[in-house]
C-alpha positions as CSV (number, residue, x, y, z in Angstrom):
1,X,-66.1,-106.1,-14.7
2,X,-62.3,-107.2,-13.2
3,X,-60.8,-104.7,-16.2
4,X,-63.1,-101.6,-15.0
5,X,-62.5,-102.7,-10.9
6,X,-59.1,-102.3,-12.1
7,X,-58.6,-99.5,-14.1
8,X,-61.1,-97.4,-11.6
9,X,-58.1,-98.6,-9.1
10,X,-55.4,-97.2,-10.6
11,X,-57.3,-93.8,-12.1
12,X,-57.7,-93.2,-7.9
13,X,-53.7,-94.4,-7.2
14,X,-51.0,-92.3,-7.4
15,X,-47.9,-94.4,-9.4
16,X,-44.6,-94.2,-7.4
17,X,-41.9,-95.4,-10.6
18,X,-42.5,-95.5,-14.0
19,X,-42.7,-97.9,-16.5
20,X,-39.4,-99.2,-17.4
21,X,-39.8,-99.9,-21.0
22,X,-41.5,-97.4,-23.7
23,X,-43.2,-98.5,-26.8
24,X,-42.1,-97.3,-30.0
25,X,-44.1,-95.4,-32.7
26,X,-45.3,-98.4,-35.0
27,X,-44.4,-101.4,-32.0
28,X,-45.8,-105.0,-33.7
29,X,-48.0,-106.3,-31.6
30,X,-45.6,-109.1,-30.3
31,X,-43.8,-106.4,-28.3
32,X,-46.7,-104.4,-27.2
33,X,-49.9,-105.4,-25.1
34,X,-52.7,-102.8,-23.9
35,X,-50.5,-99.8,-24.6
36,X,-47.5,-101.3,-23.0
37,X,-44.5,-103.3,-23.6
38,X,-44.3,-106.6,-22.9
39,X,-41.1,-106.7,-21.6
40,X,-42.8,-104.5,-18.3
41,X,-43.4,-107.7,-16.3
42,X,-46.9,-107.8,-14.3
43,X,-46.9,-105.9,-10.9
44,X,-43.3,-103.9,-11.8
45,X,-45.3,-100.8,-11.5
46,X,-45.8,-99.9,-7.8
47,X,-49.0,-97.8,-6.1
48,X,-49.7,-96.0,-3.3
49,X,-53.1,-93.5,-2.3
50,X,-53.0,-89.3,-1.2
51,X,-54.2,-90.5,2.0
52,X,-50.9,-93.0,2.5
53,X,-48.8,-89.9,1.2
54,X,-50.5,-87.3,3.1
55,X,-50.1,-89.4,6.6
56,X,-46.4,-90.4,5.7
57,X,-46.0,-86.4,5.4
58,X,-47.3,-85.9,8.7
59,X,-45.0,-88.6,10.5
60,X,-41.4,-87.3,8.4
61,X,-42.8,-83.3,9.6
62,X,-42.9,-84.8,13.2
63,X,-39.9,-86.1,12.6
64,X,-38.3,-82.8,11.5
65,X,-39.9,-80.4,13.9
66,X,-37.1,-79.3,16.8
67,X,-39.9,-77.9,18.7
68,X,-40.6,-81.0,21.0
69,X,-39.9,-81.7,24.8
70,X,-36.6,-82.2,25.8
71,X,-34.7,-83.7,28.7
72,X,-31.4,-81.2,30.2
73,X,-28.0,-82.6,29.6
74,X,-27.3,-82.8,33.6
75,X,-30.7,-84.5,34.2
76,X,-30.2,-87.0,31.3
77,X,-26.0,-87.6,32.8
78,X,-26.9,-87.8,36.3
79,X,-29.8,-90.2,35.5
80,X,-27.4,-92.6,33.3
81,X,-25.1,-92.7,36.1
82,X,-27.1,-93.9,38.3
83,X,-29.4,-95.8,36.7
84,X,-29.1,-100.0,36.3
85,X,-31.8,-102.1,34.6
86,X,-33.3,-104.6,37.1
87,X,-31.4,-103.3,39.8
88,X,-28.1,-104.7,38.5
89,X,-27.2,-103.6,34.3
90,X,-25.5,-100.6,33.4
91,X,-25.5,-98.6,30.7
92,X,-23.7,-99.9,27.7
93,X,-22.0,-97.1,25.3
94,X,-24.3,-97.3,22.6
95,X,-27.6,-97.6,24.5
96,X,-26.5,-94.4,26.5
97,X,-25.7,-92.9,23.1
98,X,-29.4,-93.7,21.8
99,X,-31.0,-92.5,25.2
100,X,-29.3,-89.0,25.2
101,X,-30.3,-88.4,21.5
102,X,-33.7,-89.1,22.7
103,X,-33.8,-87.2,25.3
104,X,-31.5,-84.4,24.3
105,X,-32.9,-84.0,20.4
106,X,-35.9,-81.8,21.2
107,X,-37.3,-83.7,18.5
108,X,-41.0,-84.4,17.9
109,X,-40.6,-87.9,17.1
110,X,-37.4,-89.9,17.3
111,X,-37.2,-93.6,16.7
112,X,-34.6,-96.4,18.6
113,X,-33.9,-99.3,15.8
114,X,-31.6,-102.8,17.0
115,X,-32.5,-106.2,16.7
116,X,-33.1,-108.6,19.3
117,X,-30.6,-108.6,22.4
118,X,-29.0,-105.2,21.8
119,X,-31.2,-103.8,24.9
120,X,-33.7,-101.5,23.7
121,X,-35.6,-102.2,26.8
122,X,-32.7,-101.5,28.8
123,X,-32.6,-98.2,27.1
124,X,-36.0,-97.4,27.1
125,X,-35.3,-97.4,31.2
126,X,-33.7,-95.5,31.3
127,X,-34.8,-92.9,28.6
128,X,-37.7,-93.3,30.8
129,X,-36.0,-92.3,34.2
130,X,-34.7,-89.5,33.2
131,X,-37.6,-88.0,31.4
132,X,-40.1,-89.0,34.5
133,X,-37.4,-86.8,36.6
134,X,-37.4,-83.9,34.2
135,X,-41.5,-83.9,33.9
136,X,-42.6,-86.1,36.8
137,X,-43.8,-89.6,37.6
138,X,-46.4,-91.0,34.8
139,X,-45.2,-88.6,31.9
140,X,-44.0,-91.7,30.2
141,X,-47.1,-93.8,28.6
142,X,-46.3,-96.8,26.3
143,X,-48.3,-98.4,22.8
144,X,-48.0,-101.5,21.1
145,X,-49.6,-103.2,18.1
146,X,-50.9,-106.3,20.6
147,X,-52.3,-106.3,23.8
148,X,-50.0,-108.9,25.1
149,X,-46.9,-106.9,23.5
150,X,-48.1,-104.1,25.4
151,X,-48.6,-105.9,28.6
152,X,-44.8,-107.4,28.5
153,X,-43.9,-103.5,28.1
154,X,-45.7,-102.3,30.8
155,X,-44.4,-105.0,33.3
156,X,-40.8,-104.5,32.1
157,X,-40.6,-100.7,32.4
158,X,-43.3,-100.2,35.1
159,X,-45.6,-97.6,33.5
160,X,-49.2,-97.3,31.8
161,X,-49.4,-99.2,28.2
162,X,-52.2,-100.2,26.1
163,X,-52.6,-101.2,22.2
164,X,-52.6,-98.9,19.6
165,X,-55.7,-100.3,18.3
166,X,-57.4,-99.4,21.5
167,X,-56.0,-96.2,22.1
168,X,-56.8,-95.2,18.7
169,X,-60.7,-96.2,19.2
170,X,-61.3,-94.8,22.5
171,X,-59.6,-91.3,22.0
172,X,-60.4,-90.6,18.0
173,X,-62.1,-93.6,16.9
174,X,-65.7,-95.1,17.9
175,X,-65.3,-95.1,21.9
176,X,-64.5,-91.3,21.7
177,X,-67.6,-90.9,19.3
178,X,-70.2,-92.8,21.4
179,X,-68.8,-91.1,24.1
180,X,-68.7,-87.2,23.3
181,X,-72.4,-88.2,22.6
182,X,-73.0,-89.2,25.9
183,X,-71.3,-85.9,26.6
184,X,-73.8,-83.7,24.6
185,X,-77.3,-85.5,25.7
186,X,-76.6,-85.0,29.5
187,X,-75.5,-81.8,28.7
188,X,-78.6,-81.0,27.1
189,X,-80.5,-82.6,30.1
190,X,-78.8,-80.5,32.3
191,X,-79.9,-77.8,30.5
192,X,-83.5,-78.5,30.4
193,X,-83.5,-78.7,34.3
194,X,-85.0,-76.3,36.4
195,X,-83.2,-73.8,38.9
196,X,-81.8,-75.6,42.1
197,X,-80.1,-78.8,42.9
198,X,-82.2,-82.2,42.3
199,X,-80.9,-86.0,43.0
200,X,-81.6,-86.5,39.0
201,X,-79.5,-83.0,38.3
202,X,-76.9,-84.3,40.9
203,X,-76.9,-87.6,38.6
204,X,-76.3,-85.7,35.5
205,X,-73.7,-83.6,36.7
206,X,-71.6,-86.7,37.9
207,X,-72.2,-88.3,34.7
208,X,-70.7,-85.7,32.6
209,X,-67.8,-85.4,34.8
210,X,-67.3,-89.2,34.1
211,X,-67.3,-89.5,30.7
212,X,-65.1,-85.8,30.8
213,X,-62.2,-87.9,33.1
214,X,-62.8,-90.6,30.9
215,X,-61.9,-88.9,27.8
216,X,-59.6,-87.2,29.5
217,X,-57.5,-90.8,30.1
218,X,-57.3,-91.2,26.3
219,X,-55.4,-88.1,25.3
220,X,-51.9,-87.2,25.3
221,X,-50.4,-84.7,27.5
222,X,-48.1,-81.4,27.6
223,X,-44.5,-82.7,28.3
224,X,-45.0,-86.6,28.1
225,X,-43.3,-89.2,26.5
226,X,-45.2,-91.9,24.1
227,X,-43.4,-94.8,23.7
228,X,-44.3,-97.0,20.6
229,X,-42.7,-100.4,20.8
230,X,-42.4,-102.9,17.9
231,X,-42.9,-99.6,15.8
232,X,-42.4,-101.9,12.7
233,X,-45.6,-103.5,12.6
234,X,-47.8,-99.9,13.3
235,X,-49.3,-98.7,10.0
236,X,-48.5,-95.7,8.9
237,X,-52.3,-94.7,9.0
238,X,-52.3,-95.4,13.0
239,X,-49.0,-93.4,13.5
240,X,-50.0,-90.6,11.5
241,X,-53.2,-90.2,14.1
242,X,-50.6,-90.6,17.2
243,X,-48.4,-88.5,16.1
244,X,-51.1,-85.4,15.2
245,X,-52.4,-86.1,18.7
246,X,-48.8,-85.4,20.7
247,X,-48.4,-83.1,18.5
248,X,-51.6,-81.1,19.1
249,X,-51.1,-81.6,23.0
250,X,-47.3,-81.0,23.4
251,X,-46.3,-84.5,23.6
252,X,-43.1,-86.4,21.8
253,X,-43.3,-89.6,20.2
254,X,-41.0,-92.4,20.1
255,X,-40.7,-95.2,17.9
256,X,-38.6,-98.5,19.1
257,X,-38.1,-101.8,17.5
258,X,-36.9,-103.6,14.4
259,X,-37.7,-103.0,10.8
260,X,-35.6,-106.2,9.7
261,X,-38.9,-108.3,11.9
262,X,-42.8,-108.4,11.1
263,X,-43.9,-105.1,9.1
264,X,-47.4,-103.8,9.5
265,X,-50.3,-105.7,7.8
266,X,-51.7,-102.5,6.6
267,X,-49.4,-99.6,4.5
268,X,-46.5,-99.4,6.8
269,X,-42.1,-98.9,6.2
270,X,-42.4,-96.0,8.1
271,X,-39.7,-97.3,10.7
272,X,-37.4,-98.8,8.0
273,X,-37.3,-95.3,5.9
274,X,-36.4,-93.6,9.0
275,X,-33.5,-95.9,9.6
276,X,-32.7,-96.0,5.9
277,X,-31.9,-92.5,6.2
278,X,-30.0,-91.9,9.1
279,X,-33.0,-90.8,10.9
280,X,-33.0,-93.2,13.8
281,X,-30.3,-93.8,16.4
282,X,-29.1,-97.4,16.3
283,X,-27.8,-99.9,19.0
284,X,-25.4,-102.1,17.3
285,X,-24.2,-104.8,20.0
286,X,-25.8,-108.0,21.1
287,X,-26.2,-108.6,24.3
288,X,-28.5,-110.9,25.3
289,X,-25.7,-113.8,26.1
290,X,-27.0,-115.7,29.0
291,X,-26.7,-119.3,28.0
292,X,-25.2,-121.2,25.3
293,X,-29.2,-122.2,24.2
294,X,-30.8,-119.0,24.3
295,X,-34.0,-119.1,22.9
296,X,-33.2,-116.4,20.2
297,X,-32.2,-117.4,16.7
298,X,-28.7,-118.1,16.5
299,X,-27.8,-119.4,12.9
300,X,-29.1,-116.6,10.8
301,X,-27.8,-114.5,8.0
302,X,-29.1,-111.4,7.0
303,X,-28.1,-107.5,6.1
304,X,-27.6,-105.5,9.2
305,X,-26.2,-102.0,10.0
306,X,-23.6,-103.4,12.5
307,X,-20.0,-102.2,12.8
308,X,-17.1,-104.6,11.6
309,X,-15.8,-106.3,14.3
310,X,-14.9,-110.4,15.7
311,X,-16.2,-110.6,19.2
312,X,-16.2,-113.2,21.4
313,X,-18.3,-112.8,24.7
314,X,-16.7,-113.6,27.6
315,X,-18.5,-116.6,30.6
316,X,-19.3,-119.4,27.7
317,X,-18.6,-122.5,28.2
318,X,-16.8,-124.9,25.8
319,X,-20.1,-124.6,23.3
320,X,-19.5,-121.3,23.1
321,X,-21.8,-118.2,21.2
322,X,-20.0,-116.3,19.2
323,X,-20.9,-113.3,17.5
324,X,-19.7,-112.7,14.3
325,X,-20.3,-109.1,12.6
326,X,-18.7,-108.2,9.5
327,X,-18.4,-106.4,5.9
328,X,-17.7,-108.6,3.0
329,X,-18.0,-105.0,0.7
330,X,-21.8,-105.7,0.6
331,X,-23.6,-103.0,-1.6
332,X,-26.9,-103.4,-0.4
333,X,-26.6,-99.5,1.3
334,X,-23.5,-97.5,2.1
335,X,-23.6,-98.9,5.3
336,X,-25.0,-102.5,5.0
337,X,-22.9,-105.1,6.8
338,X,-23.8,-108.7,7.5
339,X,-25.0,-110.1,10.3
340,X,-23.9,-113.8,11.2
341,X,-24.7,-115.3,14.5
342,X,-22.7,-118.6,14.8
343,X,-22.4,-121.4,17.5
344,X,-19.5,-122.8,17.3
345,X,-17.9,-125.5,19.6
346,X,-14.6,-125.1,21.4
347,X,-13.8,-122.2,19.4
348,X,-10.5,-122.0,21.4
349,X,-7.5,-121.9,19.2
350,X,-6.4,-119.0,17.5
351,X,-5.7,-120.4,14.4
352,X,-9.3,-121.2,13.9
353,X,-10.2,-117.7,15.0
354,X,-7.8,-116.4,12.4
355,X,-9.5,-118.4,9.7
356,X,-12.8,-117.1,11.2
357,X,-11.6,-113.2,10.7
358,X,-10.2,-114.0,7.1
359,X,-13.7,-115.3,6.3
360,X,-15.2,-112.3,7.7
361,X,-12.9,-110.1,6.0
362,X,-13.1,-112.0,2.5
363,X,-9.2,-113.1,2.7
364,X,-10.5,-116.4,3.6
């Protein structure tokens, strides 16, 4: 029974690599097993479905499509100059370089990666001040994969969020079903009634424009701006059905977070490919520096796509946070660099900063 579950598994999947090893014309049977060879280890041989394929089309088409909404250049620079997150932080140069691709591309979809601290929220202000002044107040909505995710968003940047689970059920999913039926039988009613107002007619009439508004609050709009945050951890089924819906109303899509954190639970990467390939617009400096215990990780080690460079942020104290940010001639991509975030204490002397750049730059 497990053998035919499988194999009626696979005849239905669509193989993405092939079988490393080939077995010979007259193989003993110490080097072959089921028509394979043994040296193929379990599980080497990676799957997919047409439906995954099909949706991941639909997200790399948005991605390639010009024809989307787009922000002016004088609107997007005289709403940079201006602008200062929470009243008091400017723009830094990379996060106005990410906001005036976003806003400037014309791009269907476009997508913001950067780890923790680099102020993707900061950016996402003011992405979102200058589109709400090219298009109006409220053309900027906001997604998440969690409801509290989503509230934290909305709170931040001041504008209209919910989850991407919802969303998805109440404008193409159940809610939007149950609803649209609603729809029909009063309609329906309101046909069967006889010339001439009646309370009850008045009743139906007011009900269909209720569920109509209704519906109408789950759609996308000509000209707005949906903002996906913590894109990493959306499946690729969900963003597929986002991205036909601004497509289909005139919308443009945006995906921010980071695909280094959680992934999605279901079939998901779509993030990481678009980064992978040059596809995304990156912000490569920490920021987040306002104490020497800041909650954030700070003794990690992993690849990154940050520029080479020994920084030391200025206003520590003696146990001071440095960030380190270097290229030991990793391979890992063309552009992979690695990451460190060190705490150091009294990192004062320059001799021990020297020692610090030679280890960086593999002299050390």
């Amino acid at each position: 029974m497990i053998d035919a579950v499988a194999t009626a598994a696979e005849s239905q999947s669509v193989p993405l690599n092939e079988y490393r090893y080939t077995v010979p014309a007259g193989a003993q049977p110490d080097v072959a097993f089921a028509d394979r060879s043994v040296f193929d280890f379990h599980g080497a041989r990676l799957y997919t479905d047409a439906a995954t394929l099909a949706n991941e089309d639909i997200v790399m088409e948005a991605r390639n499509d010009d024809g989307g909404p787009a922000v002016s250049a004088t609107v997007a620079m005289d709403s940079f100059a201006a602008y200062k997150h929470g009243g008091r932080l400017a723009l830094h140069g990379d996060q106005r370089a990410a906001a005036a691709e976003v806003l400037l591309s014309g791009n269907r979809l476009d997508a913001i990666v950067g780890p923790a601290g680099t102020g993707k929220t900061t950016t996402l202000g003011a992405v979102k001040a200058a589109w709400e002044t090219e298009f109006g107040v409220g053309t900027v909505v906001g997604l998440a994969p969690a409801a509290v995710s989503a509230e934290v968003l909305g709170r931040e940047l001041a504008m209209s969020t919910e989850n991407v689970a919802k969303w998805l059920y109440e404008s193409v999913g159940l809610g939007a079903g149950n609803r649209a039926a609603r729809f029909f039988a009063t309609g329906q009613q309101l046909s069967g009634q006889s010339a001439g107002r009646s309370p009850h007619s008045t009743r139906l009439v007011q009900e269909a424009t209720r569920l109509a508004a209704e519906q109408n609050r789950w759609r996308f709009h000509p000209n707005q701006l949906v903002v996906v945050d913590e894109a990493s951890m959306v499946s690729t089924l969900q963003l597929s059905a986002l991205v036909q819906q601004a497509r289909d109303s005139g919308a443009k899509v945006l995906l921010v977070g980071d695909p280094a954190q959680l992934d999605a639970l279901d079939a998901g990467g779509i993030l990481g490919w678009l980064d992978r390939e040059n596809k995304s617009v990156r912000l490569r400096t920490i920021w987040r520096f306002e104490s020497s215990s800041a909650p954030w990780p700070d003794q990690i080690l992993r690849p990154a796509f940050w520029l080479p460079t020994l920084s030391e942020l200025p206003g520590q104290d003696s146990d001071r946070t440095v960030v380190l940010r270097c290229d030991p001639d990793l391979s890992i991509h063309e552009t992979a660099e690695l990451f460190l975030v060190l705490r150091i204490l009294s990192l004062t002397s320059g001799g021990r900063r020297e020692q610090l750049h030679d280890f960086c730059t593999g002299r050390g």
